[in-house]
C-alpha positions in Angstrom: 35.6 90.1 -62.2 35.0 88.1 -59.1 34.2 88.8 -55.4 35.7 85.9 -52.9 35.4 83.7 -55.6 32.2 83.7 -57.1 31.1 86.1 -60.5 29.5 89.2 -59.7 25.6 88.6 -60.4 26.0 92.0 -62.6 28.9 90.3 -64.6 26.9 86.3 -65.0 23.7 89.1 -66.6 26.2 90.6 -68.9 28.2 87.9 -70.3 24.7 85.7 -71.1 23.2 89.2 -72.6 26.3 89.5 -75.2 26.4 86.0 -75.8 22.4 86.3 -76.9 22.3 89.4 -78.3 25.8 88.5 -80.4 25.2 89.4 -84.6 21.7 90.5 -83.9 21.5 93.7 -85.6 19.7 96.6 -84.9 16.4 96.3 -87.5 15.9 93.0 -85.8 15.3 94.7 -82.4 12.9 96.5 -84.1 11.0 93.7 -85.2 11.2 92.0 -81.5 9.9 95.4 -80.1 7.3 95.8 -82.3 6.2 92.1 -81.8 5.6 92.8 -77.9 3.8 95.9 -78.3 1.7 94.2 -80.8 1.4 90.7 -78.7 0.2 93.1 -75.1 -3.2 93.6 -77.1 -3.1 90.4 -78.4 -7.1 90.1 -77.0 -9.7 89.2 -79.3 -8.3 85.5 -80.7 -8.7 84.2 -77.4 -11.9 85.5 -76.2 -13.5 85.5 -79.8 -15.6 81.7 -78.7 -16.8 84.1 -75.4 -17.5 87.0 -77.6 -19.7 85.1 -79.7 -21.2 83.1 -77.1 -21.8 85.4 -74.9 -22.7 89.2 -76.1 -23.7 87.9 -79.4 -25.5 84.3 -77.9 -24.6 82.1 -80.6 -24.6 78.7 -80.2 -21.5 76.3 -79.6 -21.9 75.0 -83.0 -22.8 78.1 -84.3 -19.3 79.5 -82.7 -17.7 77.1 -84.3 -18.3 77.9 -87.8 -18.1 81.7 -87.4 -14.4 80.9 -86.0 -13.8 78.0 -89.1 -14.9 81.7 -90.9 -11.5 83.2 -89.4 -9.9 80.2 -89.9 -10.8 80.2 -93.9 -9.1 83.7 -93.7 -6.1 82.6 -91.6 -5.7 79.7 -94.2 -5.3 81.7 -97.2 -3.7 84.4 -95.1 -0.5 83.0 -95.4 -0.4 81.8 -99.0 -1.0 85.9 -99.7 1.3 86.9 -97.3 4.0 84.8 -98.6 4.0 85.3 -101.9 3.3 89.9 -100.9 6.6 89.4 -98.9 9.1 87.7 -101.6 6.9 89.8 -104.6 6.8 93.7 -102.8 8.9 93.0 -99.5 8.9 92.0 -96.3 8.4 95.6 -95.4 5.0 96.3 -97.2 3.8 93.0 -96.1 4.3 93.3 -92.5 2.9 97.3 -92.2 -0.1 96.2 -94.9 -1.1 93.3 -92.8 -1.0 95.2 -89.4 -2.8 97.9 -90.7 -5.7 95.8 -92.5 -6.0 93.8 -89.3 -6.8 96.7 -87.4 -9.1 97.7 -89.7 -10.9 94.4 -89.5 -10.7 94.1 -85.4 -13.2 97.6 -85.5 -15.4 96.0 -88.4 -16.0 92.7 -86.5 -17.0 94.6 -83.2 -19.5 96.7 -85.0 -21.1 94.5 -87.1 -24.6 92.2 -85.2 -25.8 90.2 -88.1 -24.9 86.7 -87.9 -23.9 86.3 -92.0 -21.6 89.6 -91.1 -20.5 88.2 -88.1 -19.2 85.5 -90.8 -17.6 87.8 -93.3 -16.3 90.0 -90.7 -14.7 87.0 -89.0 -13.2 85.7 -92.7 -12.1 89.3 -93.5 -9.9 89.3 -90.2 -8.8 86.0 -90.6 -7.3 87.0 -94.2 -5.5 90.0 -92.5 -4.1 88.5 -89.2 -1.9 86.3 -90.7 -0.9 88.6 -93.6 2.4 89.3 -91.4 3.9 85.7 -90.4 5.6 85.2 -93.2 7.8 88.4 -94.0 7.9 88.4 -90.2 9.9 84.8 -90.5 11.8 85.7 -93.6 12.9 89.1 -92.0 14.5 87.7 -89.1 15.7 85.0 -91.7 17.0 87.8 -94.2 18.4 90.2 -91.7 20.3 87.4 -89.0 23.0 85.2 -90.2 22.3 81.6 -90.1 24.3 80.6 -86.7 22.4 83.6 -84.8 19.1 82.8 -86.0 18.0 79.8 -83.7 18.4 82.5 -80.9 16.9 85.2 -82.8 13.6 83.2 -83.1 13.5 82.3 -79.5 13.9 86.1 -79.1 10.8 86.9 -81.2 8.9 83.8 -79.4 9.8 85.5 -76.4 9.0 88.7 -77.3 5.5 87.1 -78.2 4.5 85.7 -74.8 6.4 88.6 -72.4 3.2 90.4 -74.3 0.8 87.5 -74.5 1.2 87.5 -70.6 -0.2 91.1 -70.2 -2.3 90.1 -72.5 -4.3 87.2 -71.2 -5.2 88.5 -67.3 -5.9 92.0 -69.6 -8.2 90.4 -72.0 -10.1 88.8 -68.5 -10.4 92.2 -67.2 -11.6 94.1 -70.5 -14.1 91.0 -71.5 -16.1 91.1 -67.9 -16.4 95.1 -68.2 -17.2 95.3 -72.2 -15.7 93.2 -74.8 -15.3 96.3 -77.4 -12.6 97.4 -75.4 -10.8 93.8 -76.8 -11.5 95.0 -80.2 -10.2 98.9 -79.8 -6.9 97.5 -77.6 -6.2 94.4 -80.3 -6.5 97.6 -83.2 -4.3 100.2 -81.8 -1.3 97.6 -80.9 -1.5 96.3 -84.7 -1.1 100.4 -85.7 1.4 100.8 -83.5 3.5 97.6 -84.6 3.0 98.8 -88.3 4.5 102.7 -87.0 7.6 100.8 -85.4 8.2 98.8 -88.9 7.7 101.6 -90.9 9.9 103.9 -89.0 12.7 101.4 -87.9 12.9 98.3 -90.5 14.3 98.0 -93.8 13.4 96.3 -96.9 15.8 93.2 -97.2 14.2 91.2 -99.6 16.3 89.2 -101.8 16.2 90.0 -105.8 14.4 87.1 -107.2 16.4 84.3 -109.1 16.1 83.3 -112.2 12.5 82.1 -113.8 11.1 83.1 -110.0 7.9 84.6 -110.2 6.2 84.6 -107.2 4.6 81.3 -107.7 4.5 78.3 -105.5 5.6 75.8 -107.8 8.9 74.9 -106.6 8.0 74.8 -102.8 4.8 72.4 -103.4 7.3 70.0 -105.6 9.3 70.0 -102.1 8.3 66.7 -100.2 10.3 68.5 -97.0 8.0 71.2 -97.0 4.7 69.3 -97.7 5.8 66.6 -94.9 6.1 69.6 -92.3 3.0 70.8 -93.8 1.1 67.5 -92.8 2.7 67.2 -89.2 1.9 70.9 -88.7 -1.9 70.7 -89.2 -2.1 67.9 -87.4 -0.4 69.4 -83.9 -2.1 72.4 -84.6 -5.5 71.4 -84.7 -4.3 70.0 -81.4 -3.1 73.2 -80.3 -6.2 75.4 -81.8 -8.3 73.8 -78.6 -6.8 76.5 -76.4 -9.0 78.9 -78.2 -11.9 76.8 -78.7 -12.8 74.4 -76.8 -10.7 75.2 -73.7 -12.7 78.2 -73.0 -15.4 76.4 -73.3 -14.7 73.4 -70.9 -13.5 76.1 -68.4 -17.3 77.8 -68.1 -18.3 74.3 -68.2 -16.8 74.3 -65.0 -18.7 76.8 -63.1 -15.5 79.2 -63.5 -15.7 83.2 -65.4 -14.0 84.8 -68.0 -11.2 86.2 -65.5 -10.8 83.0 -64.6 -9.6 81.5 -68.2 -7.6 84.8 -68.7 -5.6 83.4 -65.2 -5.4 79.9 -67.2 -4.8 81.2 -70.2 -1.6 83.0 -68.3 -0.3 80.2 -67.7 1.3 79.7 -71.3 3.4 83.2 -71.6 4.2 83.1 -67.8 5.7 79.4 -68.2 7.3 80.2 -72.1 9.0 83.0 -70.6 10.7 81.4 -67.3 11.8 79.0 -69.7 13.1 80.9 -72.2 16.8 81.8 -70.8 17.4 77.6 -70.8 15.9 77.9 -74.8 18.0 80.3 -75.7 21.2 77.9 -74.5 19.9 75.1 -76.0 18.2 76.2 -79.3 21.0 75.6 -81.7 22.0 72.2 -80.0 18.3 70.3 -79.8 18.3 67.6 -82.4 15.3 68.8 -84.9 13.4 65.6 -85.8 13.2 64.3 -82.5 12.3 67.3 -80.7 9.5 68.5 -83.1 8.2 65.1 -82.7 8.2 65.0 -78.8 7.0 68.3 -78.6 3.9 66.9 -80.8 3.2 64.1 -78.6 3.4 66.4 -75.5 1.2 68.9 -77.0 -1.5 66.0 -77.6 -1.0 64.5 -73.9 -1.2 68.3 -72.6 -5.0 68.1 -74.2 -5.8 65.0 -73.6 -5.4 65.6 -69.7 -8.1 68.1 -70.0 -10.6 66.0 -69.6 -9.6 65.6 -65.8 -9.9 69.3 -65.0 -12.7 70.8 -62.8 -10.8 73.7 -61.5 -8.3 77.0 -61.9 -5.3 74.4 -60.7 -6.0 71.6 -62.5 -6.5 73.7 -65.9 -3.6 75.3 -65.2 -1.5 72.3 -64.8 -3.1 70.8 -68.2 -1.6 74.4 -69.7 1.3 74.0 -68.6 1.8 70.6 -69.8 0.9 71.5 -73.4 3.5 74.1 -73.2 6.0 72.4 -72.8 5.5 70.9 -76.0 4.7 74.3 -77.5 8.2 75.7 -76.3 9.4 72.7 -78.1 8.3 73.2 -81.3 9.2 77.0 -81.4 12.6 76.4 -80.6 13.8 74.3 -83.6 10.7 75.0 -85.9 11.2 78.7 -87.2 15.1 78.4 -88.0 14.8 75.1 -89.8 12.4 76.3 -92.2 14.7 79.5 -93.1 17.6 76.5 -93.3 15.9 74.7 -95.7 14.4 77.6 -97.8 16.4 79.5 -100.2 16.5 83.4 -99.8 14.6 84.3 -102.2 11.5 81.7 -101.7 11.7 82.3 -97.7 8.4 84.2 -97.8 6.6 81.2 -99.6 8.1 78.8 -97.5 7.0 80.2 -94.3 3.7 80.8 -96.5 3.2 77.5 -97.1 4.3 76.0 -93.2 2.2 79.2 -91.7 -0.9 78.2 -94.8 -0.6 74.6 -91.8 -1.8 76.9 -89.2 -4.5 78.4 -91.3 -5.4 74.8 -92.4 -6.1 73.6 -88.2 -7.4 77.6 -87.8 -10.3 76.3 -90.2 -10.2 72.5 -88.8 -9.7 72.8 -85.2 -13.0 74.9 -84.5 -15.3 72.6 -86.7 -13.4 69.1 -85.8 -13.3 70.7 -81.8 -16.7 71.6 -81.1 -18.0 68.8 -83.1 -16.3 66.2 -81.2 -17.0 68.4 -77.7 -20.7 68.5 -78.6 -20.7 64.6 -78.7 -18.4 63.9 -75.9 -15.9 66.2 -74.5 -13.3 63.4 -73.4 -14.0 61.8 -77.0 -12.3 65.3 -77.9 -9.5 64.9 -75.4 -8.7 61.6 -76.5 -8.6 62.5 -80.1 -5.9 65.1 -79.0 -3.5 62.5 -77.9 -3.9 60.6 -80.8 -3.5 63.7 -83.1 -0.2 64.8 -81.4 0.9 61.2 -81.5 0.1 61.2 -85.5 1.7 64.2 -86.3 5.2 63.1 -83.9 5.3 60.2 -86.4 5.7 62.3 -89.9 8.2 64.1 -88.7 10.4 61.3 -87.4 9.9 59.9 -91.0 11.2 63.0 -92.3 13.8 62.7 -90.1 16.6 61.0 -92.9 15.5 63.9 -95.6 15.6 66.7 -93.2 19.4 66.2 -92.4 19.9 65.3 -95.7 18.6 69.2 -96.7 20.0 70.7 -94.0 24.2 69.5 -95.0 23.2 70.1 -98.7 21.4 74.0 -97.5 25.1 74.4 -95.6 27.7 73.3 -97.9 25.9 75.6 -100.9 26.3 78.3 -98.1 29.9 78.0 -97.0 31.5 80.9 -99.0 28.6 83.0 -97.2 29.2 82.1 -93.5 31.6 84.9 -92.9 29.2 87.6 -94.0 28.6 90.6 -91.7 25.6 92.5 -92.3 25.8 95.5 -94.1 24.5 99.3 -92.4 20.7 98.0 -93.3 21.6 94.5 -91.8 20.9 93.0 -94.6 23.0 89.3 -94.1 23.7 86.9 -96.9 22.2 83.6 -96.0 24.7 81.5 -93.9 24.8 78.4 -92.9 24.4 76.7 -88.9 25.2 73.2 -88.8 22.7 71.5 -85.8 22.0 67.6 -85.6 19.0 66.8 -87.5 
């Protein structure tokens, strides 16, 4: 339908919403729902270093360490999670770990002892990331292969339409009382685990032959252990948003409302950008733009060390997410490409145990360098981002080499529709490597 000409504005909304929402079946929106009611009290994480600093006074290096605490939990967070979500379901994994890490939000806000503070912190660590992987190997399960690219971005989406609430709403909470972080963070967790329970089937795979849970056969996988090593490595980059940023912005003279309006920054750019993403996701060479979105990442730090004010900060943000947007595009659905069905779980277990890995590194490597020389730290970001840009262009030969082998074993399955509990056999989406 047209008018003198030109597509009815109505019409251009519609036809972009049924091409993105094509073979996305119903569960899934479930999932993305879920994700944005949990993300809008997604509050503590990034005010945890003002938390601790401030209503509990604990030093910089001090912070540090309690966070490396969370980290340690993050880190072995998604080992457990993985292996929960192929071993009991992606299900029980994701209401288990929602419901835990609510549980653990109310401990760590009641607790005033410093060696609590510690095992409070580790305890919520080991819970927060129980989730990620049945999360990943849901959507991986449950969308066939040429939809998921989109489906991701959806969910990434999903993540930071909430995370923008969420950061000018942490601000606001944190200058009035910072319990109310804690009690907001718990009751989105519960009510993310009440839309999975009520609205998502189990769709894990029945495991193949000799599998046992273990994590054998995905630590024997160079693939995996390469993205491993380049994930740390731009993650400890990217762990300075909750770490050190924060603490370069009161540096500055500026308030906690003020680094919720930086912090906004990242959602508020990630989601202008997303309707481009979603045209592009399942056409960006993989290799290349993981690796550029490393090196951005690293530049996006290192310009830090320039910023005095709300502006500047804000331009440094939106600098690193670019790179960030980057990386989420491609990441998610080459890992489920790669993976088979049944060890999806441990797969994203072992990628999501990288995040852990900088979630314990970032806070002790961040403050330490900060405490000796903030633009030392800055620096040391650009080199980081740079480093882990050039593992994955070495992988670059075996990834594309996985990726035809991962489709031609999945041809017969390509045609699959999903069944009435979606589940989908695995597919296959042929994208440059």
């Amino acid at each position: 339908m047209s008018y003198r000409g030109h597509s009815l504005p109505g019409v251009k909304l519609s036809n972009w919403w049924d091409r993105t929402s094509a073979d996305l079946p119903r569960p899934f929106w479930a999932l993305v729902v879920g994700t944005f009611v949990n993300r809008i009290g997604y509050v503590v994480e990034p005010f945890l270093a003002l938390y601790l600093t401030g209503p509990r006074r604990l030093s910089p290096v001090t912070v540090g360490v309690v966070i490396a605490c969370f980290g340690a939990g993050s880190f072995a967070s998604q080992i457990l999670g993985g292996y929960l979500a192929d071993r009991y379901g992606r299900r029980f994994t994701l209401v288990t770990g929602m419901a835990g890490t609510a549980a653990c939000f109310m401990l760590l806000a009641s607790v005033r002892q410093l060696a609590l503070i510690a095992v409070a912190a580790t305890l919520t660590g080991l819970m927060i990331d129980l989730y990620r992987p049945a999360l990943q190997a849901a959507v991986a399960d449950l969308v066939p292969a040429a939809a998921r690219p989109r489906a991701f971005a959806l969910i990434y989406w999903a993540i930071n339409l909430g995370v923008a609430v969420s950061g000018v709403l942490g601000g606001l909470l944190a200058d009035r009382s910072y319990w109310l972080l804690f009690a907001a963070d718990a009751v989105t967790c519960l009510a993310f685990a009440a839309v999975i329970a009520r609205a998502v089937p189990e769709t894990r795979p029945e495991p193949g032959p000799g599998e046992h849970g273990g994590y054998r056969r995905v630590l024997s996988d160079g693939i995996a252990l390469g993205l491993f090593a380049s994930t740390v490595l731009s993650s400890t980059v990217y762990m300075q948003q909750f770490v050190t940023l924060p603490l370069a912005v009161r540096a500055s003279g500026l308030t906690a409302t003020a680094f919720g309006l930086i912090y906004a920054v990242n959602p508020i750019v990630v989601i202008a950008a997303q309707p481009l993403v979603l045209r592009l996701a399942d056409r960006l060479p993989v290799a290349p733009t993981m690796a550029v979105a490393s090196l951005v990442m690293g530049l996006g730090f290192a310009l830090t060390g320039f910023a005095r004010s709300i502006p500047v900060f804000a331009l440094t943000v939106l600098v690193w997410t670019v790179g960030e947007i980057a990386f989420n595009a491609v990441g998610p659905a080459l890992v489920a490409e790669i993976a088979p069905a049944q060890l999806r779980g441990r797969y994203n277990g072992v990628i999501g145990m990288a995040f852990g890995a900088s979630a314990l590194l970032g806070p002790l490597l961040g403050t330490r360098l900060y405490g000796l020389d903030p633009n030392l730290l800055w620096l040391a970001c650009l080199v980081t981002g740079a480093a882990s840009a050039a593992v994955v262009l070495a992988l670059r030969p075996a990834i594309a080499h996985r990726r035809r082998a991962m489709a031609e074993a999945a041809v017969p399955a390509v045609v699959a529709a999903p069944d009435e509990a979606g589940q989908v056999e695995p597919g296959a989406a042929v994208s440059r490597a």
